[in-house]
N, C-alpha and C positions, 0 to 999 in steps of 0.2 A: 623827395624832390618835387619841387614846385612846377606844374605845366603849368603854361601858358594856352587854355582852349579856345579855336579861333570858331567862331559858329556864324556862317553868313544868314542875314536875311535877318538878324533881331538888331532891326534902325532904332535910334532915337525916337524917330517920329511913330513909329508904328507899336515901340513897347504896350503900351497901354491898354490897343487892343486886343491883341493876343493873350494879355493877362487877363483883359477881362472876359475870355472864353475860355483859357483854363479855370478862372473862377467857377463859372456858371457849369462846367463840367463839374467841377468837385463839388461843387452845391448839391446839383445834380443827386451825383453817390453818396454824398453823407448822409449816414444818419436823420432820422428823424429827431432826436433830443441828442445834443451834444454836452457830457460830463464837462469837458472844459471849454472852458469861454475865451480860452485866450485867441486871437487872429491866428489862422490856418498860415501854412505857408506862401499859397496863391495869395493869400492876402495881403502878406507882406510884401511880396511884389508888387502887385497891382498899387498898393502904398508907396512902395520907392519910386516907381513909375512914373508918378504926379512929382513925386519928391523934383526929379531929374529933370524934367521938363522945367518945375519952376526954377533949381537952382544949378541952370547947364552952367551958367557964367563961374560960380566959385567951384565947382567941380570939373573944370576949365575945360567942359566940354563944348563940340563943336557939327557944322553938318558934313565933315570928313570923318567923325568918330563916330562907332558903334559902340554898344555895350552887351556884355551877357552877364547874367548873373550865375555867380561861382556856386554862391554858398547860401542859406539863410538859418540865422538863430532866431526862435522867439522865446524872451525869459515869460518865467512863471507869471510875471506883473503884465506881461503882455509888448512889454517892449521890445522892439522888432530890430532887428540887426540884419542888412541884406549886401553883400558883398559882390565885386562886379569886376569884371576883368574887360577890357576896350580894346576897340584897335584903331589903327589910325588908314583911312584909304586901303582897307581890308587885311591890312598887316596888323599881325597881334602885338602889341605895346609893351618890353618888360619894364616893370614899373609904372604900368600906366593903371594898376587895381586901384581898388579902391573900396571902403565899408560907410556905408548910407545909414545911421542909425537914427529911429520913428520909438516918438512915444507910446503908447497903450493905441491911444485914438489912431492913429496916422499920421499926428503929423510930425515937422523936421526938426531934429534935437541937435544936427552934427553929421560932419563925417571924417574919415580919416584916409588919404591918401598916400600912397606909396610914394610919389612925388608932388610936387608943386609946381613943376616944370613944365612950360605951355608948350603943345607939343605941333610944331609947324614947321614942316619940308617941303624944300623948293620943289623936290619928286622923288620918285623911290623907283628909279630905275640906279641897279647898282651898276659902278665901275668895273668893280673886282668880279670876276664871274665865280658863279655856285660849283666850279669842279675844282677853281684855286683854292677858294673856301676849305672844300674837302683834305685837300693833299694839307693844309696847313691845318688841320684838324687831327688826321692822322698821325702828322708827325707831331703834334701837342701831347696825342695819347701813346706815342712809342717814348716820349723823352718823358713824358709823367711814368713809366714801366719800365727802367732803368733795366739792363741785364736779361729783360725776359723776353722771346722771341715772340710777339704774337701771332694769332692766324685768326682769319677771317675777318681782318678789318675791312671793315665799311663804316662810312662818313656821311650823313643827309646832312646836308644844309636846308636851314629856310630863309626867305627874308622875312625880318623884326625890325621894329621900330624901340631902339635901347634908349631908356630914359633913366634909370638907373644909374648911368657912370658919367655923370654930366650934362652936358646940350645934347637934348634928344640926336640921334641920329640913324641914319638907314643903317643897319648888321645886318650878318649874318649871322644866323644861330644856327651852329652844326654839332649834332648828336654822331660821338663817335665812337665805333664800337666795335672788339674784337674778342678771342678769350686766349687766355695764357698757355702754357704749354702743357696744360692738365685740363684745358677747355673749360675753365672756369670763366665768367665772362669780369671785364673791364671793360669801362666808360666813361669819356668823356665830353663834360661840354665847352664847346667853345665860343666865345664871341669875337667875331671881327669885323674890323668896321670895312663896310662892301665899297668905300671910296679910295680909300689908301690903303687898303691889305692891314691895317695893325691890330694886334693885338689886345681887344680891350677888358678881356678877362676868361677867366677858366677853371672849372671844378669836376669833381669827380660827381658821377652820375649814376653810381650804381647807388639803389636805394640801401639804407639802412636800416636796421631796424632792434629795438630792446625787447631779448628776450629773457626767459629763465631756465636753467636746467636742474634736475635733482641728480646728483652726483653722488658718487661713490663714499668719498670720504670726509666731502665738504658742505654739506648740505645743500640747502635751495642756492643757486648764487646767478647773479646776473650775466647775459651774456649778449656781446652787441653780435648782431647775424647781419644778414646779408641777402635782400626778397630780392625773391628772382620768380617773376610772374606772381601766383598764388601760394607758392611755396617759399621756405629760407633756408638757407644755405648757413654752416655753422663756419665763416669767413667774416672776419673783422676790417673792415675800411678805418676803423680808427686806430687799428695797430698794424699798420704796414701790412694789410693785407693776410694778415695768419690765419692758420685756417687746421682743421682737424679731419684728416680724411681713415678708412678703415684701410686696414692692409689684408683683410680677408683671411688674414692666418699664415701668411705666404710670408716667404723669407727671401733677404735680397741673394745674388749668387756674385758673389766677386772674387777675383785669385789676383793673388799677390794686388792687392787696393784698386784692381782696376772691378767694377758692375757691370758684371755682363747683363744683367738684367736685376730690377729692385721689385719687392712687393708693392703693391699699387697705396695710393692715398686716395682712393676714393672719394669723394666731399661728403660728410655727411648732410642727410635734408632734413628738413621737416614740414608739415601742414600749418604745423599751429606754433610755432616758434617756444614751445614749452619742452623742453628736453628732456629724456633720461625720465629712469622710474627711481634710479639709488641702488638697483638691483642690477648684478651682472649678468640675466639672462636677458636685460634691453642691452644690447651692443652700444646703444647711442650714452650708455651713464658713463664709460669709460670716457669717451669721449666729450664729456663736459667738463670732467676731471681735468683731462689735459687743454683741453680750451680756458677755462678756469684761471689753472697753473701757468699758462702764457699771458693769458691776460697779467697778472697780479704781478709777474715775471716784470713783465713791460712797463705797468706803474711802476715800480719801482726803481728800475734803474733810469726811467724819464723823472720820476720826482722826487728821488731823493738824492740821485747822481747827474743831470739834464742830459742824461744819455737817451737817443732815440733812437731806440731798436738793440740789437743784440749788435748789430758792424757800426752802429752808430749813425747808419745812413737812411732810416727810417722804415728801411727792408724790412717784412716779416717774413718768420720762419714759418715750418709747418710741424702740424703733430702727425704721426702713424702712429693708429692704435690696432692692439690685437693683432699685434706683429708675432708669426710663429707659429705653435702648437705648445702649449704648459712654459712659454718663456720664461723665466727667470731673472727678465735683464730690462735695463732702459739704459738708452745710451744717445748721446750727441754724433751726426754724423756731421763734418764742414763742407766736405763732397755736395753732399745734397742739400746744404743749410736747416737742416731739419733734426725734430725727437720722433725716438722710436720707442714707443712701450710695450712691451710683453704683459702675458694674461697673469702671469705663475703659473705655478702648479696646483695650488689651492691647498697646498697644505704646509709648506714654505712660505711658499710669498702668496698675496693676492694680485688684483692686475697694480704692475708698480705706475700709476698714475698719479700718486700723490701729490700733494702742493712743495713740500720741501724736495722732493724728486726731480717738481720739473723744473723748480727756483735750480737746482742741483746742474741739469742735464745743457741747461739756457746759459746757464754760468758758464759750460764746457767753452760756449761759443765767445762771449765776451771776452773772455782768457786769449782763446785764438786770435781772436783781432788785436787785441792789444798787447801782454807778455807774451802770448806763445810761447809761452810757458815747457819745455821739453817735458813728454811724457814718459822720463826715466828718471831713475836718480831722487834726490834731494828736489829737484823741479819738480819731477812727476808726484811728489809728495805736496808739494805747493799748488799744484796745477789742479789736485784733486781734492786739497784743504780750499779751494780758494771756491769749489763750487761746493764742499759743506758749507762755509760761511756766512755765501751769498741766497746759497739754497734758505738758510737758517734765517737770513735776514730777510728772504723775503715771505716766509711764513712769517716772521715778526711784525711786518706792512702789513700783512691782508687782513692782521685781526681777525682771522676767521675765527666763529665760537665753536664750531663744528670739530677744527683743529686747531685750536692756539697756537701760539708759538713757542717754544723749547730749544732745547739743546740736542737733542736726541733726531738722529735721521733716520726718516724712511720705517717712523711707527705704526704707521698706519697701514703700514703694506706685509708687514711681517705675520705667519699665522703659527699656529703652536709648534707646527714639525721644525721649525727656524730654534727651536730653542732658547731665544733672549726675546725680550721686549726692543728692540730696534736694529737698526744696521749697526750702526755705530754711537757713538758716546760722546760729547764735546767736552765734560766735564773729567771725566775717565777715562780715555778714550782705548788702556789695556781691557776695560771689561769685555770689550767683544771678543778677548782671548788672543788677537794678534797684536794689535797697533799699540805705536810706541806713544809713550806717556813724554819722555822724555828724550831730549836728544843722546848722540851719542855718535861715535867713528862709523858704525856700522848702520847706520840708519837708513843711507841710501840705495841700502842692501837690499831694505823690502822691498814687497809689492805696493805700489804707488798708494795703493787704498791703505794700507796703515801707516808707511813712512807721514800721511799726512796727518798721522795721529800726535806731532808736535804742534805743528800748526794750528790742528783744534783746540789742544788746549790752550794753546796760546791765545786763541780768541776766547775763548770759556774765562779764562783768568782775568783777561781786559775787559769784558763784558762785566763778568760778574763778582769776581774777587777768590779768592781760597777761602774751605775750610766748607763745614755743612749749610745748607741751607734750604729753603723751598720758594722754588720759584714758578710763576703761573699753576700752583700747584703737583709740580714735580718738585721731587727731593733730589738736591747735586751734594756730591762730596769732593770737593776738587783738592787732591793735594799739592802741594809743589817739586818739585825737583832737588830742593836746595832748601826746605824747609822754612821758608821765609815766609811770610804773611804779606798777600797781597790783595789790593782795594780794586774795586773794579769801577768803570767808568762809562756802562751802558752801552748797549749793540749798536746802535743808532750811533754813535761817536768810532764805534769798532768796525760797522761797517762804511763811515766816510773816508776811515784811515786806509784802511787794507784797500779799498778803489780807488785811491789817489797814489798810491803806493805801488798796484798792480798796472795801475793805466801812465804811469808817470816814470818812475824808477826802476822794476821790474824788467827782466830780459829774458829770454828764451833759455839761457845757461843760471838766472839766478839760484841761489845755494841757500838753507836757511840761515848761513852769516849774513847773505847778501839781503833775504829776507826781513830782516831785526835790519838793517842799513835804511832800506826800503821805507820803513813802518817808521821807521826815524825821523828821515826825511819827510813822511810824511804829515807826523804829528808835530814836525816846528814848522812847513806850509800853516797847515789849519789853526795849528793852537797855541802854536810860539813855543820857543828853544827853551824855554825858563817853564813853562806849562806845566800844569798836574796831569795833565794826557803824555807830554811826550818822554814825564818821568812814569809813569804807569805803562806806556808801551814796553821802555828799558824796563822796569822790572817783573812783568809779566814774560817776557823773553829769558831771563835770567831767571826764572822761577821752573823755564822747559829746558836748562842745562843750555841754553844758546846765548851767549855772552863774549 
């Protein structure tokens, strides 16, 4: 975030010679022989200095206006680059910076201002008083916070001179600031204009910041954080606020669906914004894992579906990791809009973090907002196909080389006492010994985890087609149902159908007749009634005995 620093007592008139006793100090202490010859940084003030004086007029300065200087570059050739922030009648100017750039010698090459806008007020006593300011700052930052209760808000206002959003005029600039109901902090700024109360702009204020983590199963991978003083917080501002906290091992306690109390999400921190060692005896690698897996989650249904966020309202979720004692499990809760991951046991599972786990688990929630999909039955089969799918499609996005993308769920988590190479199968989907390849009367019989062993093949077949093959270097053998030979038509097409389909057609009672209806509709939206997609959807459905 960009301040505005307001520093009295450095006038126009008197730059000069203040610089030229910083000079003479720093002369003072340097060196006897200096290695490089290029102009010090004193220098280069003391340089802008004269600059300013000769050219107040194009730099549309004046004897209301101050200056400080921000910043200074000097390149290797010695050209001097010195940047300057103003105020106007002792109020700090936004938009009123500006960059002063001096050749080698000193003298003037150019500058560049943030405005061009001459900047003259009848006065800068405001209308609106600095505690209206406040209360409409507050309330800017409870309606930017939709659904969440804050505590601790407070509001500073200051007066500014906004040159920025048109004809300079007298604002207010109020920093306002509270934290969520996990005491995480949220910020906003606001501007209004101190004459009429309005509204003339507003952003969020917590800084951001790019860091990286070494994960579990994904390698090095990028992660936006969230500084908070000298430290960062492992909380994303460009994905609705998500965020990865520890649950210390603790289990939530709920009877018949009500929590009488949940295990904590902790925030994770860090010093240095470098996360995770790839080792599970750093707690924080699990937890890039699933930060990771959200993020990758959230591109993808923003850019290949323009869905923002999991409710579609730009809300993030949260992760809990190291939920438990040797868990076994990850799971969606909507209660809490959040994932929970378990460690394993380490000799079953490892901790289930993975990318296609948490694509899997985030999927739970899209479903919910939109088919709500019944978690029994022929549904509960769909409901559970529909976050293989998405889970599948969105390792297929993130091009991780650490994990590519496959057919195969949840491989990275599985350790030898598991006995197969994955959870489940997209191409096969009986090899895990239960789930059904094909439909059938009784299908709705199972347990929702295999019932939606139609539906994956279903998508395996439209993806990729029948019969042997290798694909990213995995081997599939898909058979059909009906022995027919079928062509496939790419996951990136399979997964636009099945989310136009699930978010459009799709109902909380859908059946997989109603399913193959759904997909229908879907693929003559997209690709038209005559299409080789919406004959490839019918005959990939017809290939899993559902016709």
């Amino acid at each position: 975030m960009s301040r505005i620093r307001h520093i009295r007592g450095s006038s126009l008139a008197t730059a000069g010679a203040v610089v030229t006793t910083a000079t003479l100090l720093a002369a003072a202490l340097a060196p006897a022989a200096n290695a490089d010859s290029r102009p010090t940084r004193a220098t280069a003030i003391e340089n802008a200095a004269s600059v300013l004086a000769a050219h107040a007029t194009n730099l549309g300065l004046t004897p209301a206006q101050r200056t400080t200087v921000r910043d200074v570059v000097v390149d290797k050739d010695g050209t001097q680059h010195v940047r300057y922030d103003r105020t106007y009648r002792e109020l700090p100017v936004l938009g009123g910076d500006f960059v002063v750039h001096l050749a080698p010698d000193g003298s003037y090459r150019g500058a560049n201002r943030a405005t061009g806008k001459a900047i003259s007020l009848a006065d800068v006593t405001p209308e609106l008083s600095g505690a209206k300011a406040a209360d409409l700052a507050a309330d800017a930052l409870r309606a930017a916070n939709p659904g969440e209760t804050l505590k601790k808000v407070t509001a500073r206002p200051r007066l500014i001179v906004d040159a920025l959003h048109g004809t300079p005029r007298l604002t207010w600039r109020t920093d306002a600031v509270a934290q969520d109901r996990l005491g995480n902090p949220v910020a906003r700024t606001v501007l209004t204009d101190a004459r009429t109360g309005a509204r003339i702009d507003a952003w969020d204020s917590v800084e951001t910041a790019t860091g990286d983590g070494n994960s579990l199963y994904s390698g090095t991978v990028p992660l936006e954080t969230t500084q908070s003083g000298s430290a960062y917080q492992l909380k994303d501002p460009t994905r609705g606020n998500t965020y990865t906290g520890d649950a210390a091992n603790k289990t939530d306690l709920c009877i018949f669906g009500i929590c009488i109390s949940r295990a904590p999400a902790t925030l994770f921190t860090d010093a240095d914004n470098h996360w995770g060692t790839g080792a599970t005896s750093d707690r924080s690698s699990a937890a890039v894992d699933a930060q990771y897996g959200t993020d990758a989650t959230w591109d993808y249904y923003k850019n290949v579906h323009g869905r923002n966020g999991i409710a579609g309202d730009g809300k993030g979720s949260y992760n809990r990791v190291h939920y438990g004692k040797n868990y076994n499990n990850a799971f969606w809760d909507d209660s809490c809009f959040c994932m929970t991951y378990g460690d394993g046991d380490g000799s079953t599972f490892g901790p289930l973090v993975a990318l296609d786990v948490a694509g899997h688990e985030m999927s739970h929630g899209v479903t919910s907002k939109t088919a709500a999909l019944t978690y029994s039955g022929e549904s509960g089969g769909l409901n559970e196909a529909t976050s293989d799918i998405f889970g599948t499609m969105v390792e297929w996005y993130a091009n991780n080389a650490s994990d590519p993308g496959d057919y195969l769920i949840g491989e990275e988590i599985v350790r030898p006492g598991f006995g197969k190479p994955a959870l489940r199968f997209m191409d096969k989907p009986s090899k895990d010994g239960n789930s059904a390849d094909c439909w059938s009367g009784s299908v709705g019989n199972l347990d929702v985890h295999y019932s939606s062993g139609v539906a994956n093949h279903f998508a395996y077949l439209l993806s990729e087609g029948s019969g042997a093959k290798t694909v990213g270097g995995v081997g599939y053998d898909s058979p059909t149902c009906d022995g027919s030979t079928v062509s496939g038509i790419g996951h990136d097409k399979v997964g636009k159908i099945w989310y136009r389909a699930l978010t459009v057609y799709m109902t909380s009672s859908t059946n997989y007749a109603g399913a193959r209806t759904a997909t229908l509709n879907a693929a003559k939206d997209l690709y038209g009634a005559g299409s080789a997609e919406y004959t490839a959807v019918a005959a990939a459905w017809s290939a899993v005995a559902v016709g």
